[in-house]
N, C-alpha and C positions, 0 to 999 in steps of 0.2 A: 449433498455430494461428499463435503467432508463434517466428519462430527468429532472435537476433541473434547475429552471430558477429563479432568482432576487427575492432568500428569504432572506428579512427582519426578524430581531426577536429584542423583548427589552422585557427584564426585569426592568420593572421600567423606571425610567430614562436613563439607562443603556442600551446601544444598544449593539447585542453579536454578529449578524449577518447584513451582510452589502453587499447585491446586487451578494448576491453566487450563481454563476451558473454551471451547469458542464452536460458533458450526460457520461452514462455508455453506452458500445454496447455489443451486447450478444455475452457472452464466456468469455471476458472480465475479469481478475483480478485487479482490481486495489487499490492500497494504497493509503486512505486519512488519508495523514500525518502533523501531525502538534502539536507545544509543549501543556502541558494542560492548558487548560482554553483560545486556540484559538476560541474554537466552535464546533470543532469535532462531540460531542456528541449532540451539538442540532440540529445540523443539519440531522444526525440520528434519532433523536427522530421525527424532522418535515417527513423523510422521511418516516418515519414507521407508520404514522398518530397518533403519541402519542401526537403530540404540532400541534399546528395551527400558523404558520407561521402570520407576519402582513401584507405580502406584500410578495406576488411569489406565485410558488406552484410546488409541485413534481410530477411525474408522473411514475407509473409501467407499464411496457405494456402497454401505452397508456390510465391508469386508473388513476386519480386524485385521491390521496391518502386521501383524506375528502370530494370529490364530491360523489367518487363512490368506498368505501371505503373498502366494501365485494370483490369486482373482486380485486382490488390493495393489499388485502392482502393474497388474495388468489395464488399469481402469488411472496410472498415474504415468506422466512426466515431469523429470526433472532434471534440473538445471542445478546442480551444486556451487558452492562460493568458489572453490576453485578446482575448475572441472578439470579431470586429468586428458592430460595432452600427450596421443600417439604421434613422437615427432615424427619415427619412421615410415607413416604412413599418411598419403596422401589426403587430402580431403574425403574423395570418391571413397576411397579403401575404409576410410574411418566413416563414412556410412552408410557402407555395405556390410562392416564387420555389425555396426549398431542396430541394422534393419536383422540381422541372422540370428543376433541375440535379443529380438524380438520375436523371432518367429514369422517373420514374414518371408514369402514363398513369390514364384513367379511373373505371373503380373501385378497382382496387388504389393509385391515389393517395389518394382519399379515406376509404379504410379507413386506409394506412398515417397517416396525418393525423389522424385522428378517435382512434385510439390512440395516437398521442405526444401528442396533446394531452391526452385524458384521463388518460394516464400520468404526464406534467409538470406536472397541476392547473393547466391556462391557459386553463379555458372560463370564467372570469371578466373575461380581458383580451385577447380575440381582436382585438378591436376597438379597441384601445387603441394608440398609438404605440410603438415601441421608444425612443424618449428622456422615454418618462414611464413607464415601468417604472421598480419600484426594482432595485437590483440585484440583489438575488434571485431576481427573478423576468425576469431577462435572463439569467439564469444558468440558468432553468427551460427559457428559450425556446432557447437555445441547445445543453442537450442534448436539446433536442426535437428539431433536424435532426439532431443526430449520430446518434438512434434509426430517424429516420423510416422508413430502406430494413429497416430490420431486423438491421443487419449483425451478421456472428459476433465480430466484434473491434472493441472499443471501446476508443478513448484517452483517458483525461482526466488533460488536464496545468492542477493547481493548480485542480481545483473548484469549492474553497469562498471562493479568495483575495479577498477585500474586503470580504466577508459579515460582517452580526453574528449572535450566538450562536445566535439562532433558523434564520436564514438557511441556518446551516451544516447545522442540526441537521435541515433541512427537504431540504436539498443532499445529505446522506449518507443519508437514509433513501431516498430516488429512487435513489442507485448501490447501497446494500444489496438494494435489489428488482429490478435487473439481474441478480443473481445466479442460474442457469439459465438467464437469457434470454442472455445476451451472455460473450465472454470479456472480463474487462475488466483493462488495467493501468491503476494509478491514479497518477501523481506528483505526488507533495506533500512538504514542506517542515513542517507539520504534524504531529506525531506520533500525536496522538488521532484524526488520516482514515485511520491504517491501523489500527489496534487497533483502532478501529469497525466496517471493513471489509470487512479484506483478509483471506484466507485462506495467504499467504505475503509474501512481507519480501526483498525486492531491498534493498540498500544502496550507493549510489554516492556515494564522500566522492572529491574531488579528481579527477577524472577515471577514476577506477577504480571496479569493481565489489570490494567489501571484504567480500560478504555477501548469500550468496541460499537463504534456509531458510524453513518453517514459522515461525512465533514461537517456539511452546514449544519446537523445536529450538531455533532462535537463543539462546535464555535459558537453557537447559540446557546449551549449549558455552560461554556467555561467562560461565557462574556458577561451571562444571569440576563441575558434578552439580545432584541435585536441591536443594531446600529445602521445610518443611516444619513447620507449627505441629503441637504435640503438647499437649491437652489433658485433665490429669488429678485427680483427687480423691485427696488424700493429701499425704503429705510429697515436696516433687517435690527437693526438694536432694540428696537421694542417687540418686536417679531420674536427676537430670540429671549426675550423676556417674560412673553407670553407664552413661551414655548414651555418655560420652565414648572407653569401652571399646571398643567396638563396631567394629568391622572397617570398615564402609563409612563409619561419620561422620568428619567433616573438622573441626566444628565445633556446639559448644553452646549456646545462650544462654540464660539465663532471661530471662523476658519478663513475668513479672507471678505472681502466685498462680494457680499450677495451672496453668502454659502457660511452653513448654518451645520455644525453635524450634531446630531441626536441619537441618544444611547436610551434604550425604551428602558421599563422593568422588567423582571424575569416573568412571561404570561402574558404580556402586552405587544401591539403590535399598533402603535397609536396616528399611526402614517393616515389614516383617513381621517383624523382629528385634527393632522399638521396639517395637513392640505384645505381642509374646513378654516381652520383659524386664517391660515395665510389669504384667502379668498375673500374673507370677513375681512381683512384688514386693508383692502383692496391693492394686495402683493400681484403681480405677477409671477407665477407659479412655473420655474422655468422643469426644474424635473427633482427626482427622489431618486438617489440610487443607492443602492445597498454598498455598505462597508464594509470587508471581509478583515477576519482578522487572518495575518500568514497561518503557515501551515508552522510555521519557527514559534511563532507565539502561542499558537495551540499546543505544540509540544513542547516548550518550555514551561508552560502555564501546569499541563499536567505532571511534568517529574518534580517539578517544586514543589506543587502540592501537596501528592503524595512520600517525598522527604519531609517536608514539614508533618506530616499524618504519622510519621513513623519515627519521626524524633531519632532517639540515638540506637531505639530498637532495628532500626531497618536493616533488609540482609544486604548482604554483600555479594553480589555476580559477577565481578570480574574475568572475564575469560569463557563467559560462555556462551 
């Protein structure tokens, strides 16, 4: 659905993007994540055909987004960081002006309309100005046009940004219900908008792409294997002694009475050998449950890294 491949971008002297590649496939939710002034948002703007990239190019459906830039936007929604606000105009008016500069016509205008509205929860403020909405619910109304035509590819850069807690919470449950309806990338800055979200994990730090996996992939390669609480009835001090034996562990910890966490090696998955020994040592075996590492540790884990990989050569994206 979408295909990016080795876009360049400078401001100036100032290079912001550096050889970014990534595809979306359709149905697809995925979070590109990364702190601000990684890139995020130009690279959004390249894909939306609002920037002309210096080097690469995007693709929607097969549609270069500045070759053939009617079919590639016709095939896209989106939701900008800060979408512009028609104060003098009412809800209703601001997406009937957005259904016309769609090209939608008679009935099929007012079905597409009657369900992003009921989809966005705005039949309570049709009639209301956009400069007395709070911002949440200008947040509602504006991806109510990004939905209107229906499109297969949805962009939303920065969401939830200005929202309070409810706001957000109200914001991510409208793009969790996207999911089937639309391909959607989401960029945020945010960590808890993709663990809520997303079904895979872009990472752009410094104008690069450092990271494009599942979650549990990404937390499984940046851990070097799995982890895993182990809970049993009995004396666990020898238990976790003999744990340490063990071909695939890397690492033991005790963790309280009767709980035991194990950190495998990178390839290993040695849960049916802890379960084996524990049985042999006649433990009772109360359960195994997997250990995540946050979404905060995974991406702290990767822009260190990659600082450290880059030493004092690394670039500088400030602002973009």
């Amino acid at each position: 659905m979408l295909e990016v491949r080795g876009l360049c971008k400078s401001y100036g002297s100032r290079q912001v993007l550096f050889d970014v590649s990534f595809s979306v496939k359709e149905g697809e939710v995925v979070g590109f994540l990364g702190p601000n002034g990684a890139g995020k948002t130009t690279t959004m703007r390249i894909i939306c055909g609002l920037m002309a990239p210096d080097r690469g190019y995007a693709r929607i459906g097969g549609f270069d987004v500045l070759e053939e830039p009617r079919r590639a936007r016709a095939l896209l929604g989106y939701l900008p960081e800060n979408p512009p606000i028609y104060e003098e105009l009412t809800v209703r008016e601001y997406l009937e002006m957005a259904s016309q500069l769609r090209g939608l016509r008679g009935p099929s205008r007012r079905r597409a309309m009657e369900e992003a509205i009921s989809y966005c929860g705005l039949e309570g403020v049709l009639d209301r100005l956009m400069m007395n909405l709070s911002r949440g619910y200008r947040q509602r109304a504006a991806l109510a046009q990004a939905i209107l035509h229906s499109p297969p590819l949805l962009v939303l850069d920065e969401p939830t940004l200005g929202l309070d807690a409810v706001q957000m919470a109200e914001v991510r449950s409208l793009i969790k219900g996207l999911k089937g309806r639309a391909t959607v990338i989401l960029s945020t800055h945010i960590l808890q908008e993709v663990s809520a979200t997303c079904d895979r994990v872009l990472v752009i730090n410094r104008g690069s792409i450092v990271a494009d996996d599942p979650y549990e992939v990404l937390e499984e390669r940046l851990r070097g294997g799995i982890a895993f609480s182990v809970k049993v009835q009995g004396e666990v001090g020898p238990f976790a002694e003999r744990l340490g034996s063990l071909e695939g562990v890397a690492r033991v910890e005790l963790r309280g009475e009767g709980e035991v966490l194990v950190q495998s090696r990178a390839g290993f998955d040695p849960r049916p050998e802890v379960a084996s020994l524990a049985v042999g040592m006649g433990l009772k075996l109360y359960e195994m449950t997997p250990v995540r590492m946050s979404l905060e540790e995974v991406f702290l884990k990767l822009v260190s890294e990659e600082v450290r990989g880059d030493g004092d050569m690394g670039h500088s994206q400030e602002g973009a």
